[in-house]
C-alpha positions, 0 to 999 in steps of 0.5 A: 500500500501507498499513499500519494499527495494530490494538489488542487489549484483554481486553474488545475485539478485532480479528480478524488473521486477516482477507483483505486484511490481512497481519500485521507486527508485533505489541506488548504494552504493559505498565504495571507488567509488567501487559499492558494491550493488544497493538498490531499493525502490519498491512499492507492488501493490500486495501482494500475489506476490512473488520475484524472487531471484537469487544467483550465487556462484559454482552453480545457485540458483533461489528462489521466496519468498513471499512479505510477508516475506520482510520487509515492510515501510508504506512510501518511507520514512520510507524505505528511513530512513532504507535504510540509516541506511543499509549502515551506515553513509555517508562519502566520501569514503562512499556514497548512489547515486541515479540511 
């Protein structure tokens, strides 16, 4: 069993409610109380799935990319530990919330 982190943007998401992975956790970063990106921890419960990504900007685009090609943590701590060093240090006008 792994676990992969996930990252949502205005202009950039991936699909949660894909078959062979199960939703952990789930982060808003925020920089001056602005949300900037929400990060979810997800369990892959099969890895021969593949992630449905969707970039919007002047046109629409929609990916689906192996698990395989996401970094994988062997604990939901090891990826909590890389989702901290993602957004860098935790300051006031900085911060990681739990959803």
């Amino acid at each position: 069993m792994s676990y992969i982190i996930l990252t949502n943007k205005e202009s950039y998401q991936t699909a949660l409610d894909t078959p062979g992975i199960e939703l952990i956790d789930s982060y808003d970063f925020l920089f001056y109380d602005k949300l900037q990106a929400n990060y979810s921890i997800v369990k892959v419960t099969d890895t021969k799935c593949k992630i449905k990504i969707m970039e919007e900007n002047d046109k629409q685009y929609v990916n689906h990319i192996p698990v395989k090609f996401f970094e994988a943590f062997e604990t939901i701590e090891e990826a909590m530990d890389e989702l901290k060093v993602l957004v860098g240090s935790h300051t006031e006008h900085q911060k990681l919330v739990k959803v």
